[in-house]
N, C-alpha and C positions, 0 to 999 in steps of 0.2 A: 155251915161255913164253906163246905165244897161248892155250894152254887153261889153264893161270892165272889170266887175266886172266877167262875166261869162269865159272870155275867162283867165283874172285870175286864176280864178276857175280852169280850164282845166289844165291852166301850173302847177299848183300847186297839181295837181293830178298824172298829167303825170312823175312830178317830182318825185313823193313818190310812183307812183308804179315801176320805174327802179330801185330808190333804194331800195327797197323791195325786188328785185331782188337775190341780190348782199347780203342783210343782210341773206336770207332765204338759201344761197348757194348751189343753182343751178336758171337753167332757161330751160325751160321747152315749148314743141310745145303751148299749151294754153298761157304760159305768154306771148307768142309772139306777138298772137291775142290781147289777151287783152292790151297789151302797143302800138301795134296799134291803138286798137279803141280809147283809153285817151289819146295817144301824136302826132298822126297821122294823129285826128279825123278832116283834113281840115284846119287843122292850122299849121304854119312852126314849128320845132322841135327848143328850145328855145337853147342857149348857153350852159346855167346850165345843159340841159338835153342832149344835145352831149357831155359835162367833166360826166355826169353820166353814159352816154353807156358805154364811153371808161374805167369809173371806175368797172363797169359790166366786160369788157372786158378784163380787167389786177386782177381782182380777178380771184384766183385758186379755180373757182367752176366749177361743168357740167352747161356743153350747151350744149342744141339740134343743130340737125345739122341746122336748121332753123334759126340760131341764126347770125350766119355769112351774109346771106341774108338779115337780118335786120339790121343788123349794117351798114353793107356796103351802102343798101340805105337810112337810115336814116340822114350817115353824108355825103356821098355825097350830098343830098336832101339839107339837112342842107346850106353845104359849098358854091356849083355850080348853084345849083338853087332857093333857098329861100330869099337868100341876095341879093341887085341889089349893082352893076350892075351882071345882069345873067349870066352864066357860066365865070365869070371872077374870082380867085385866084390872090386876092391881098398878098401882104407881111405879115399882119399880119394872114390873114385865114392860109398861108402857114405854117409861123411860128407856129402858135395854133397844126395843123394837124400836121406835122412832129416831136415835141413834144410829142404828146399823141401818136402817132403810134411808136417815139422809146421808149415810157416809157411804152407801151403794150408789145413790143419785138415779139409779133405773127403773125402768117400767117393773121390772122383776119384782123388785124392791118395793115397788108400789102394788102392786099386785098382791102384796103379803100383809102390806098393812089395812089394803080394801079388803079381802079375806077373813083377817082376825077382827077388824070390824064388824064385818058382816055374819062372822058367828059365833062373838061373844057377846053373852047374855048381860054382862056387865062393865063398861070400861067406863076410864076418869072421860068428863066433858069436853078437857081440854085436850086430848089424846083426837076427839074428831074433828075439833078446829086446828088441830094442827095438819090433820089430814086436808083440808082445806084449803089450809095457807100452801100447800104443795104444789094446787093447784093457780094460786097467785105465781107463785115461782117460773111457771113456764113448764113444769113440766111436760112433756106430752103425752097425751093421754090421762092425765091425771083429773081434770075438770069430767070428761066423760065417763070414767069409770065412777065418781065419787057419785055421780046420777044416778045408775045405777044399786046405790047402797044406802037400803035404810037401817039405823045406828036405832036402838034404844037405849040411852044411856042415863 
């Protein structure tokens, strides 16, 4: 029960330093590190704090170029490997991701759903035509990276 309480602890740290993040508007090579060490530190990245990245991520603040790199392994991390069954992309994971990625509208954003793509071993069909269709959108960047990325699904 006492590592409960501790690992508690972590979530609820890890939580308040992303949004910390976001209220202080920017993010910066050290915040990196440090939301690393408190949401990273060995323990899977909770729900609350992947809708916080992505809330990080659709605020119009600076980011380090470092920032992209974290995101992207944090919610793949998240999504493909921390939930069992492992690298599987079920409907709802799908549905969550595709969501926050078109309510970011950014390369970042896209960057995380080419990623969990490209290292789940299993997602719905429709999860990579909708990756697609992003690229119908205008995104930019999005037709090139999807090149890039073979899908077995």
């Amino acid at each position: 029960m006492f590592n409960e309480g501790k690992t508690e602890v972590a979530m609820d740290r890890g939580l308040e330093a992303i949004l910390a993040l976001k209220a202080r508007g920017a993010v910066w090579d050290c915040d990196i590190e440090l939301v690393t060490r408190s949401v990273l530190a060995g323990r899977p990245v909770t729900r609350a704090e992947a809708d916080a990245l992505f809330d990080v991520e659709c605020a119009n603040i600076e980011k380090c170029p470092a920032w992209t790199c974290f995101l992207v392994e944090a919610i793949t991390d998240h999504l493909v490997w921390e939930a069992r069954p492992t690298g599987v992309i079920d409907e709802e994971k799908a549905e969550w991701l595709l969501d926050h990625v078109d309510r970011a509208a950014s390369l970042n954003g896209l960057a995380v759903l080419v990623n969990v793509l490209a290292e789940a071993h299993k997602v719905p069909l429709w999860l990579v035509s909708a990756a697609r269709a992003r690229a119908a959108r205008g995104w930019p960047g999005v037709a090139e990276a999807l090149k890039q990325v073979t899908v077995a699904a």
